[in-house]
Every structure is written in structure tokens, then in C-alpha cells.
C-alpha positions, 0 to 999 in steps of 0.5 A: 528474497529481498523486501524493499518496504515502501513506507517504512516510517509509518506504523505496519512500515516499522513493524515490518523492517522487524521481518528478515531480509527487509530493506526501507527504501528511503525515497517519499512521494515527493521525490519519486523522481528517484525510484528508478536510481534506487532500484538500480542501485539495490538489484537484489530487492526482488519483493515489493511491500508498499505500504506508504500512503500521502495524507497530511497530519493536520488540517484537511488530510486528503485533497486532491494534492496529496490523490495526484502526490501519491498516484503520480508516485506509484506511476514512477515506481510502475515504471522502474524495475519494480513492477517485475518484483513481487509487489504487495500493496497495502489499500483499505476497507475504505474502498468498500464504503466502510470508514469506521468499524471498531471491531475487525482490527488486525495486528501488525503481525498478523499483516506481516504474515499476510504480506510474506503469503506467496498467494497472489491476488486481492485479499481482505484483511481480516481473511474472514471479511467477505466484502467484494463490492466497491462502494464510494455513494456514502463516504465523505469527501476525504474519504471519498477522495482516499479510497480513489486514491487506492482504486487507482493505485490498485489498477496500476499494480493489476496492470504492470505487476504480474506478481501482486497482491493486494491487501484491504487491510481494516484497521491495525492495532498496536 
């Protein structure tokens, strides 16, 4: 097996290139143009951990720029050899309407096990959070505009990955 992590700049994305047989895939939304060649010329990569996300550091974090950023790019990479490779995605406890929660943090281990768990499907993180329902009425405009970015991006992966999972992730901890 061979991991091609997708986002591996960030903070579970660093903890995860620690796990065997990971390679970072280098290529950012802003390029994703690029996927195609990337996954050609790596044929061994047969699991996908994506973990990338488009936000900004300063200022208004999530608009619609950054929705059309990363949508656009998981539309590229859907159409490259990734969509035949296990695919795990990484979304958010933000789609069910839940921004804030200072209980429920998962370390980045404990992430990286769940990534590695051969099961398919959508699946909470914490595996103890009985949430199912989708649920945007309360959220602000950033976040509102974040967790649509996941629900899309989660579509795609259900409908060209025939072997996916889905993780909600909560909140990570160090």
C-alpha cells in the first residue's frame, strides 16, 4: 500500500507523513490543474488520505473564493486516477451545525488509525458521536460557507470513489 496524503503541510497532514508508506502529494488547490500528471507519474499510490482544506489565515477565512478553490480541485483530482484509489476524506463536525465544542478532541493518532481502518463509509470522529443529521440553520456565514464546502466535496468522493470513507473529524488536539 501506498498513501499519497493530500494536505500534508497542515497539522493531522505532518503527523500523518510520520505513518509508513505515505508520500506528500505536493500539488495545492491553486494548481490542481496538476493532479492528473502527479498521479501518472506515481503509479504505486493506490490510497488517497485527503486532508487539505482552502481557508485563509487572516482576515475572512472562507468566502466564496476559497468554496470554488477547493470544490474545483477535488473536481480535478475526481477525474484523475484518484478516484480508483481508496479515498479517505477528511470533513467536519461543522456540517451538523456544531462550531464550537471544547469537549470531543481526537488526537492525531487517533485520526491516523481511523484513516488506516479499511472500513468504508461515513464515520464520526470521536467513533462515540451519534450525530447523522446535517444541519446549516445556525451557523454563521464562514461557517456556513465551510461546511458546504465539505458537503460538496463529500458528494463528489460518493459519487466517483467506490472505495471511500468519509471522516467528520471534531477537533484535534496536539
Amino acid at each position: 500500500m501506498t498513501i499519497a496524503v493530500i494536505g500534508a503541510t497542515g497539522l493531522l497532514g505532518r503527523a500523518m507523513m510520520k505513518a509508513q508508506n505515505t508520500i506528500a502529494c505536493p500539488i495545492r488547490f491553486e494548481s490542481h490543474d496538476k493532479f492528473g500528471d502527479w498521479f501518472d507519474q506515481n503509479p504505486m499510490v493506490d490510497t488517497v488520505w485527503h486532508v487539505a482544506r482552502a481557508c485563509r489565515k487572516n482576515g475572512v477565512r472562507r468566502d466564496m473564493s476559497t468554496f470554488l478553490l477547493e470544490t474545483n480541485a477535488m473536481r480535478s483530482l475526481l477525474k484523475t486516477r484518484a478516484k480508483d484509489c481508496r479515498f479517505v476524506y477528511a470533513s467536519t463536525k461543522v456540517v451538523y451545525g456544531i462550531t464550537h465544542e471544547d469537549v470531543d478532541k481526537v488526537t492525531a493518532n487517533q485520526c491516523i488509525n481511523e484513516f488506516s481502518n479499511p472500513d468504508n463509509g461515513v464515520v464520526n470522529l470521536p467513533l462515540d458521536r451519534k450525530e447523522h443529521t446535517i444541519s446549516l440553520h445556525n451557523l454563521g456565514k464562514e461557517h456556513k460557507i465551510y461546511a458546504l464546502t465539505k458537503l460538496i466535496c463529500e458528494g463528489m468522493v460518493r459519487k466517483y470513489c467506490s472505495k471511500f470513507k468519509i471522516l467528520r473529524i471534531w477537533d484535534i488536539i496536539d
